[in-house]
Every structure is written in structure tokens, then in C-alpha cells.
N, C-alpha and C positions, 0 to 999 in steps of 0.2 A: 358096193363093189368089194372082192375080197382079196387082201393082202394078204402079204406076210412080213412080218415088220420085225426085224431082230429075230426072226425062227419063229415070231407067235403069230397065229391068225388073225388077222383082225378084220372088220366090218366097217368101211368107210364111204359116208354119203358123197355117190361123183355120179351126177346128174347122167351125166352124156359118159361113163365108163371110164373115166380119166380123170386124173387131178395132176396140178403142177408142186414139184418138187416144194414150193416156199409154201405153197397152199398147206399141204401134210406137214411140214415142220412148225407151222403156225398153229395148225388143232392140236398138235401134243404139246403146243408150248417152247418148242426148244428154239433156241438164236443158233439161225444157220451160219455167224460169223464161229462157234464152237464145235460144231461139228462137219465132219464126213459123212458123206452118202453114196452108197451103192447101188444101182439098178441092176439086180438079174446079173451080179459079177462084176459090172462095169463100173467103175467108182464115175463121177460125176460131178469134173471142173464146177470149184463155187463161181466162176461166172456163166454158167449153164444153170444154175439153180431155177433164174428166171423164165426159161424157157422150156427145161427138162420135164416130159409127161411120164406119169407112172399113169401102166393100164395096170385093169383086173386081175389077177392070177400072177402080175409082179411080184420080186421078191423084193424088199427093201430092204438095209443093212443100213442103219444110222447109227454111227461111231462120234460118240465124246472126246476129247481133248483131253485130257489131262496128263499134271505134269506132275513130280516126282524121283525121287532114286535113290 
């Protein structure tokens, strides 16, 4: 299935055309308790993580946490 994850294409094995939000934040490694997520513009309640589907040709937008000033 093909993404776009932060602006870059990417290539992601989803069986049936879909993956769930924690599923994709668990192959890149990242703790969904540090990040934001976007679908196709829509940011995406961490208690939605659970259940929120990314299809094919989705844009994703996963924003880090950091602090600073």
C-alpha cells in the first residue's frame, strides 16, 4: 500500500489496503504517547489511535513533541 508519511512516499505491507494508526507508529518505532498524527489534514484524538484506519494513497503527518525555548 502506498503512503505518504511526512511528504515522503512510502511502501507499507496492509494486507486488506489498510492499517491502523498504532499499527504504522509501531513499524517506525515511534511511542504514540510523543507524538501527533494527521490523516489527509485531520489531526487524529490519541484516543482514536486505536481505532483510526489509514487507507492507500492517505497522507500521514506524524509530528514529535518537543520542548525547548
Amino acid at each position: 500500500m502506498k503512503l505518504m508519511v511526512n511528504g515522503k512516499p512510502r511502501e507499507v505491507d496492509a494486507p486488506n489496503g489498510e492499517i491502523g494508526v498504532l499499527d504504522l507508529l509501531e513499524r517506525y518505532g515511534v511511542n504514540p504517547r510523543l507524538v501527533a498524527v494527521a490523516i489527509n489534514g485531520d489531526v487524529i484524538p490519541k484516543t482514536e489511535y486505536a481505532t483510526a484506519r489509514i487507507r492507500g494513497g492517505d497522507m500521514v503527518e506524524i509530528v514529535r513533541m518537543v520542548g525547548g525555548g
